[in-house]
C-alpha positions in Angstrom: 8.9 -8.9 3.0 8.4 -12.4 0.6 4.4 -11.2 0.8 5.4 -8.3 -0.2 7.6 -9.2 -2.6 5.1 -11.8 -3.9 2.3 -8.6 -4.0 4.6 -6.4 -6.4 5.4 -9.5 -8.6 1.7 -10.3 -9.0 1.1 -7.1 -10.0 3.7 -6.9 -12.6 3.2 -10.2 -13.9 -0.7 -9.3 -14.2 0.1 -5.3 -15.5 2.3 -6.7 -18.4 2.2 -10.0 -19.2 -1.4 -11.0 -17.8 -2.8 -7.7 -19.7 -1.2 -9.1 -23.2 -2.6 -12.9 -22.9 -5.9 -10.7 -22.3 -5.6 -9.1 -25.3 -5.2 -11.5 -27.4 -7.3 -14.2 -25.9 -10.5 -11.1 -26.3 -9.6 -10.5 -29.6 -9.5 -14.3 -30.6 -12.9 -14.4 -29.3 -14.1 -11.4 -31.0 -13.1 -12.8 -34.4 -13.7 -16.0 -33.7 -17.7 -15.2 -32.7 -17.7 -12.1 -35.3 -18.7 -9.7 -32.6 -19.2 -5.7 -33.7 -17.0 -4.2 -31.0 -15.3 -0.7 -31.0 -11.6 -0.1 -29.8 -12.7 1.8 -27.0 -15.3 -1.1 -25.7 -13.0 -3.5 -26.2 -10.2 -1.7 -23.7 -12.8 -1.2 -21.2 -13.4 -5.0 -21.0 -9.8 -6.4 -21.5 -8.8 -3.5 -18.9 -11.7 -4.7 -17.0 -10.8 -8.6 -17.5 -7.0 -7.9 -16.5 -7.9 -6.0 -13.0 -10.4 -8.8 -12.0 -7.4 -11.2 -12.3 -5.0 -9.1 -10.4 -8.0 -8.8 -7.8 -8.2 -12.4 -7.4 -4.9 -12.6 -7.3 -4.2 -10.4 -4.3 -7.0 -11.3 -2.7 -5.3 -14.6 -2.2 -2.5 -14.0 -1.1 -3.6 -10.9 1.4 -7.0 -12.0 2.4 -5.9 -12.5 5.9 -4.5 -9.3 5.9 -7.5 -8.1 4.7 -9.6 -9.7 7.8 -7.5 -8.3 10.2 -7.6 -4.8 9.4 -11.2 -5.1 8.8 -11.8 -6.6 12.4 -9.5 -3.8 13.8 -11.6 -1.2 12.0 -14.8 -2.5 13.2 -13.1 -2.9 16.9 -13.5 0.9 16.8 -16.7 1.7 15.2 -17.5 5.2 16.4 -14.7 6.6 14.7 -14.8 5.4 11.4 -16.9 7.4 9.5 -14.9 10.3 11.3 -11.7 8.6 10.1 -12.7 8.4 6.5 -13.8 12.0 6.4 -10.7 12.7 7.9 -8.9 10.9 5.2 -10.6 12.3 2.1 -10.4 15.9 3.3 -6.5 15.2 3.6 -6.7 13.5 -0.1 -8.8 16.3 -1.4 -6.8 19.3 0.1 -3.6 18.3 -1.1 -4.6 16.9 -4.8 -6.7 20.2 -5.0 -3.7 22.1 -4.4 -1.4 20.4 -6.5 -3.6 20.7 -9.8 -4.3 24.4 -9.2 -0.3 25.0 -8.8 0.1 22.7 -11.9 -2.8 24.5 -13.8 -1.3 28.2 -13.0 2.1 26.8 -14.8 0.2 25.9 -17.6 -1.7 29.0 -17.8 1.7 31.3 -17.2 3.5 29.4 -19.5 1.1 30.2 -21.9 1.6 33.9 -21.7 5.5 33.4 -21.7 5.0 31.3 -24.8 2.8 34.2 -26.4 5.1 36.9 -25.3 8.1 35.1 -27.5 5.9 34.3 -30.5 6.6 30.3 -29.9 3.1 28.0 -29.5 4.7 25.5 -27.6 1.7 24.1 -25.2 2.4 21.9 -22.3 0.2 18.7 -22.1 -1.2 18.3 -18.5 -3.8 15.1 -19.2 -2.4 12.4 -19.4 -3.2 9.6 -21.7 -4.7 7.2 -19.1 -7.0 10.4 -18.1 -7.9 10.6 -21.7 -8.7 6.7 -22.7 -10.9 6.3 -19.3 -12.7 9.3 -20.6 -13.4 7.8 -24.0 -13.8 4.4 -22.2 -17.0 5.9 -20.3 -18.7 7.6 -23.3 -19.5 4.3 -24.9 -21.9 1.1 -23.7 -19.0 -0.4 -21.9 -19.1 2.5 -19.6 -20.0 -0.1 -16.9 -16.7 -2.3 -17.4 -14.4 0.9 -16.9 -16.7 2.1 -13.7 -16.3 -1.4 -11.9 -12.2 -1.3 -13.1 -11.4 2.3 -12.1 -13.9 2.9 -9.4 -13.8 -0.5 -7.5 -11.3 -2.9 -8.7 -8.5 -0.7 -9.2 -8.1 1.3 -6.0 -8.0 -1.9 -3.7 -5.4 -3.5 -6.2 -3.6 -0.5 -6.2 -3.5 0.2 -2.8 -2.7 -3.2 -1.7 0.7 -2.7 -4.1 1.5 0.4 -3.5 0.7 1.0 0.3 0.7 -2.3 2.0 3.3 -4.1 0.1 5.8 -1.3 -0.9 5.7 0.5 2.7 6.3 -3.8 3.9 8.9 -3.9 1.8 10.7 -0.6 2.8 12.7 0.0 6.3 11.0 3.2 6.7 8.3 5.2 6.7 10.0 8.0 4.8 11.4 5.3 2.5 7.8 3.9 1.6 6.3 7.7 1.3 8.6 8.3 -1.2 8.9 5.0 -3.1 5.7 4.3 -3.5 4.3 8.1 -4.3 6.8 7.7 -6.7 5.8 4.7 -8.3 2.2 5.3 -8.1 2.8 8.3 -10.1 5.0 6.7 -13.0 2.6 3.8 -13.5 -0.5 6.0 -14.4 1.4 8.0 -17.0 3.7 5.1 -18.5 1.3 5.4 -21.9 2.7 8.7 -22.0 5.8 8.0 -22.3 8.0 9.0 -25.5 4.9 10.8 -26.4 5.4 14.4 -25.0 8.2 16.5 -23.9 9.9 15.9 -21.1 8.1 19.3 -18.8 4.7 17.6 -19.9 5.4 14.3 -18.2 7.0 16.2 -15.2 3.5 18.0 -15.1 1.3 15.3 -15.8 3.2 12.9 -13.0 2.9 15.1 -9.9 -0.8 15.1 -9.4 -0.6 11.3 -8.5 2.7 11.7 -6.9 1.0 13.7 -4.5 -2.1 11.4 -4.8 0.5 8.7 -3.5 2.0 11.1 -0.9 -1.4 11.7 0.4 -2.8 8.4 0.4 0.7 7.6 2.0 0.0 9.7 5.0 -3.5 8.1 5.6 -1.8 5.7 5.4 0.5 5.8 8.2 -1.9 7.9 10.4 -4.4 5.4 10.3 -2.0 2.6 11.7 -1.0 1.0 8.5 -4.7 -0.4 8.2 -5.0 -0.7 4.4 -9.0 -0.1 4.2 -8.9 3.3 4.6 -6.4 4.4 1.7 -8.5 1.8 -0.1 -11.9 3.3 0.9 -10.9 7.1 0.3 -9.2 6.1 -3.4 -12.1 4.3 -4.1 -14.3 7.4 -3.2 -11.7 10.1 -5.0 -11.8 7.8 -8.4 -16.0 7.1 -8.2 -16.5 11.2 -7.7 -14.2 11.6 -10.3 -15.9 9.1 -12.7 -19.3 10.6 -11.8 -18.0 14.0 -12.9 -16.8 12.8 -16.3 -20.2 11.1 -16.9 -22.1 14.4 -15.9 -20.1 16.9 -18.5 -20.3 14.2 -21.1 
């Protein structure tokens, strides 16, 4: 529970507090040195800069960790390619059904809206969806690919798997905690920004993320590379699609 504890303190230190220094210590240099830099270049590298600090940092602290599930996943060697198959056809299913239920609310609304002459449109993207698009149009496209398809998932999952579910009594407890918390951190740009049934909307395709990475989680013995590997996997597809319609 203190590693825990210790994990989830990193991480906010690093999320808000690390993230500002960041800022300002990039932007010092980039007046400093006169450097021609766009907003959206310079987001990719401080967001870039920030995760490999919270990387570092929880590598430290859970690096044995970290060697012990790895030995206990190469212990069984047959089965992993099995298990992360497995795993990402659980992620998929359920994320893939949560954003067809959540775009068939948006589309219904619509016609309610319509019906009643009001042009009220719900938001479903939220702005973290939106800046990493932007992010990956420009030539820092490689900054935001290495933060969102590498660094982020095993920071992430490291938080909100390993030490949330450590720091919970139970299983249901860190299911729901966690899912819960996963989904409120990717949409806390959002907030004061939309209406209160667009944040609803936005948040439960990474509840359910959570919830889903959760139960891999838990079925795969609480070993933390698999969530890992399978979130790394969803976010890198993901990122690959963006950079193909773009």
């Amino acid at each position: 529970k203190n590693k825990a504890l210790t994990i989830i303190m990193a991480y906010l230190g690093v999320y808000f507090v690390g993230a500002l220094l960041v800022s300002i210590v990039f932007s010092f240099v980039v007046k400093i040195f006169n450097i021609t830099i766009t907003d959206y270049e310079a987001n990719s590298y401080i967001n870039l800069l920030t995760y490999l600090i919270l990387f570092i940092s929880l590598i430290f602290i859970c690096y044995k960790d970290l060697g012990k599930d790895f030995n206990t996943l190469k212990e069984d060697k047959k089965n992993i390619m099995y298990k992360i198959l497995a795993s990402y056809g659980i992620f998929y299913v359920i994320s893939l059904s949560v954003n067809i239920i959540i775009q068939n609310i948006d589309y219904y609304s619509n016609i309610v809206n319509n019906l009643f002459g009001q042009r009220n449109h719900l938001t479903l993207v939220s702005d973290n969806q939106s800046v990493i698009e932007e992010m990956l149009k420009g030539r820092s496209a490689w900054a935001m690919i290495l933060a969102a398809g590498f660094l982020g998932p095993i920071c992430e999952e490291l938080v909100f798997r390993k030490a949330i579910f450590d720091a919970c009594k139970t299983k249901e407890m860190g299911i729901i905690l966690s899912s819960s918390l996963f989904g409120m951190i990717h949409i806390i740009s959002s907030f004061g920004m939309y209406d209160g049934l667009s944040l609803i909307l936005m948040t439960i395709p990474y509840i359910f993320s959570g919830v889903a990475l959760s139960i891999i989680y838990i079925k795969n013995d609480c070993n933390i590379w698999i969530p890992t590997i399978v979130h790394t996997l969803s976010n890198l597809i993901s990122i690959l699609g963006i950079l193909i319609l773009y």
